[in-house]
N, C-alpha and C positions, 0 to 999 in steps of 0.2 A: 690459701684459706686462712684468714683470720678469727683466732680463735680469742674469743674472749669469757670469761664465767665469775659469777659473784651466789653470794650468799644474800638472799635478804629476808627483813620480819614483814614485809608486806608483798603482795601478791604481783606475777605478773603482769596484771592488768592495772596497778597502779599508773598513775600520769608520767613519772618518770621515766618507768621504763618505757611505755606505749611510746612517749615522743624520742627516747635514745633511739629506739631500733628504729623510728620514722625517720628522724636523723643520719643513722647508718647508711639506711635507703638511697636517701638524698649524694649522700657522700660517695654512691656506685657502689655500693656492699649491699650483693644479693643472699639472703640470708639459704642456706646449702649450695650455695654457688662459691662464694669468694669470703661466705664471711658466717659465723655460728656462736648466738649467744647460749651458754650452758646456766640457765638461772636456776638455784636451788632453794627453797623456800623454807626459814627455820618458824616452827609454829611456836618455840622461848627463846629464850637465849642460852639456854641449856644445849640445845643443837647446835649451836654454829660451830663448834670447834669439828665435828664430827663431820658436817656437810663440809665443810673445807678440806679437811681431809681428802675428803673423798672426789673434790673441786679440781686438789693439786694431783689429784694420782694421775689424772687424765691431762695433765701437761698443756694447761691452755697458754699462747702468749700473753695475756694480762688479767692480773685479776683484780676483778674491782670489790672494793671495802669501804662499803657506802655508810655510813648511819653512825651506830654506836661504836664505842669502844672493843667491845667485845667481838665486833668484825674485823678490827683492823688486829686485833690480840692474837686472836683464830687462826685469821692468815698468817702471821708470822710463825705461829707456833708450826703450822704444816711446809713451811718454807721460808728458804732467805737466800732465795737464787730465783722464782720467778719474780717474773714485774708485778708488783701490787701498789695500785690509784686508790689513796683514799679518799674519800669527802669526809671530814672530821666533824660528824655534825654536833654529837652532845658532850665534847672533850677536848682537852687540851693536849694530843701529841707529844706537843715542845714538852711541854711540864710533866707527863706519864713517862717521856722517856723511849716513846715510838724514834722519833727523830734529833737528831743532833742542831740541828738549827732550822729554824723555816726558811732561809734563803737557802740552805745545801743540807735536803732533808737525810742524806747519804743512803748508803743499804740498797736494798731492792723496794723502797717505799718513795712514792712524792703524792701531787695532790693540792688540795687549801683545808683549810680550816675557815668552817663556821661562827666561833667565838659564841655557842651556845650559852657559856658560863654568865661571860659580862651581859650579853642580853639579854638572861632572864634576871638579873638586878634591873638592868634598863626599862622592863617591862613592870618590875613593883612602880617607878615611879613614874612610869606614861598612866600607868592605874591612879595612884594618888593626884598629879598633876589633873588628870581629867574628870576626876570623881570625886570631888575635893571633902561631900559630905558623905561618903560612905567611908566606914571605918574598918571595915573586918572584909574578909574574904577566903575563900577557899582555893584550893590548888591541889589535882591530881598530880599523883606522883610515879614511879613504878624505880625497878630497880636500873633499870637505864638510862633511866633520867633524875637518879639522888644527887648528884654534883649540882643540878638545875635547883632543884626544890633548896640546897641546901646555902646555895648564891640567892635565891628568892627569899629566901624566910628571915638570911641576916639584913637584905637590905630592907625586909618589912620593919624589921625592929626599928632598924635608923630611923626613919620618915614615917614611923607611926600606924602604921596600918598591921593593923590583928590580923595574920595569918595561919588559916586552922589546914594543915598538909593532911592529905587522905591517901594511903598509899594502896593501890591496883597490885596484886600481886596471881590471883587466877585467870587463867587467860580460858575463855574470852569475861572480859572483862564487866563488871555488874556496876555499870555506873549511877543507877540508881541507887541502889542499896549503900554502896559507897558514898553518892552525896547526903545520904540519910543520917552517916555520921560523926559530918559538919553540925557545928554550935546553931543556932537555929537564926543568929544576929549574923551569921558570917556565911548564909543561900543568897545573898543576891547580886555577888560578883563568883564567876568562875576562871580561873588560870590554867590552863594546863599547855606543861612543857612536850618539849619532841622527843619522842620514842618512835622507833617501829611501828607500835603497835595503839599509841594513840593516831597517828600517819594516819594509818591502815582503817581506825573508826574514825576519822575524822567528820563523815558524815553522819554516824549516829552520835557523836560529841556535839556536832552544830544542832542535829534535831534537838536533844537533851536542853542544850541550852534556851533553845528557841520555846522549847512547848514548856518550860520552866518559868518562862521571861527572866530566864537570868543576864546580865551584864559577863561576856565572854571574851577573853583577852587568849589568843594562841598566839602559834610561831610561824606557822608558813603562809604565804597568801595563799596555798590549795584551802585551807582552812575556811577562810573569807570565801573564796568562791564557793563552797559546801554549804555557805552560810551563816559561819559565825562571825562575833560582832567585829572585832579588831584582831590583827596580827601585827608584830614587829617584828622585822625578820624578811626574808629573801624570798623568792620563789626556788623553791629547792628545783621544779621541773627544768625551769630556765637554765639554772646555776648548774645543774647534773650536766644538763645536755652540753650547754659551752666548754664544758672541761673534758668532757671525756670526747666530745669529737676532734679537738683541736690536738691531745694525745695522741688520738689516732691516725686523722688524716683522712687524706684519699686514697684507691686501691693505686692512681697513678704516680703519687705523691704521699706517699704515708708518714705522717707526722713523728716527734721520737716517742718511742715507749717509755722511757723513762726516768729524761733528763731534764723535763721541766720542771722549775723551781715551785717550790710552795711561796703562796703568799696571802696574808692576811687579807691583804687591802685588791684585792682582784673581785670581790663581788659587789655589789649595787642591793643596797637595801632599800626596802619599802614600807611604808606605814601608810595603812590603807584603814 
């Protein structure tokens, strides 16, 4: 029986996880047969250190530390003997200090990183470069995603584009009232970086933008497929799936837990 358990700010029925366990499937791991995902669902980020906890009591062989920082934080604080995968989506590791190198991430952690930082500067100027006569714009923020807003708002400065930051801090989140106060020159583009839990509304962020006619610039292509206008950035479903089955393996052939190297340059980005 292979045991695996994560923490996340979006729901089971997310795309990620729906295609990992379709994936498992594939891979001859019948889920109470040979194989059991333990998913526990944080509604802030207030919870995660608590749901991990309570993740590692129960002694699974891996655990997965998918998204923010505050996932991968979590898990180590409850352990540094099981094996924990992370996907470094909105953070830098190397530079936090999770990991000693990205080629020999050491400890009980490996994984890739996203480079969420340098893409949301990358994204102020795919905005400028394509929009050449709007000037101003807005960008949702939350506290898992302030390293993002905080990389976007200095590259605004360089290259000229007036950036008004609106920070989401009650969950569930009031994205009207929020965009209401934005400068009233800086409604007709919208930004917004990856969290949990814009992920998790990403369909009511693409309505919002859509019945607004605002000009919408995210991160993931779920994003795009929900319907908003442009993404820079990966398909996180694709990206999750590739990594974490190639860790694992088959039930005949089971891949290592936890000596594959990290590395930057292992995903395939999209601009759609």
């Amino acid at each position: 029986m292979l045991r695996v358990g994560t923490v996340a700010g979006t729901p089971k029925s997310s795309p990620q996880w729906v295609a990992f366990e379709r994936r498992m499937g594939e891979l001859g791991y019948q889920d109470g047969r040979n194989f059991s995902f333990d998913f526990l669902q944080a509604a802030s980020a207030d919870e995660y250190e608590l749901l991990y906890r309570k993740l590692a009591a129960r002694v699974p062989d891996v655990i997965l530390a998918i998204g923010p920082e505050i996932g991968l934080r979590s898990a180590l604080a409850v352990t540094r003997t099981l094996p924990i995968v992370m996907i470094a989506i909105d953070y830098d590791p190397l530079a936090r200090g999770y990991v000693t190198s990205l080629a020999r991430p050491s400890g009980n952690v490996t994984g890739v990183v996203f480079q969420q930082i340098e893409l949301a500067a990358k994204r102020i100027q795919l905005i400028k470069d394509g929009f050449p006569d709007r000037l101003a714009a807005t960008m949702f923020w939350d506290k898992l995603s302030a390293d993002q807003w905080e990389a976007a708002r200095s590259t605004a400065a360089m290259v000229g584009l007036q950036l008004s930051g609106i920070e989401l801090r009650e969950s569930p989140y009031d994205y009207e009232a929020a965009f209401g106060q934005a400068p009233l020159d800086h409604r007709g583009i919208l930004i917004v970086p990856t969290s949990p839990f814009f992920f998790r509304d990403r369909a009511r962020l693409a309505d919002f933008a859509l019945r607004h006619r605002i000009l919408s610039m995210f991160v993931f292509r779920e994003w795009v497929d929900a319907g908003g206008l442009l993404c820079y950035g990966p398909s996180i479903t694709a990206s999750s799936v590739a990594l974490l089955s190639s860790l694992i393996g088959s039930p005949a052939a089971p891949g290592p837990r936890i000596c594959l190297s990290s590395s930057l340059r292992s995903l395939r980005w999209w601009l759609i």
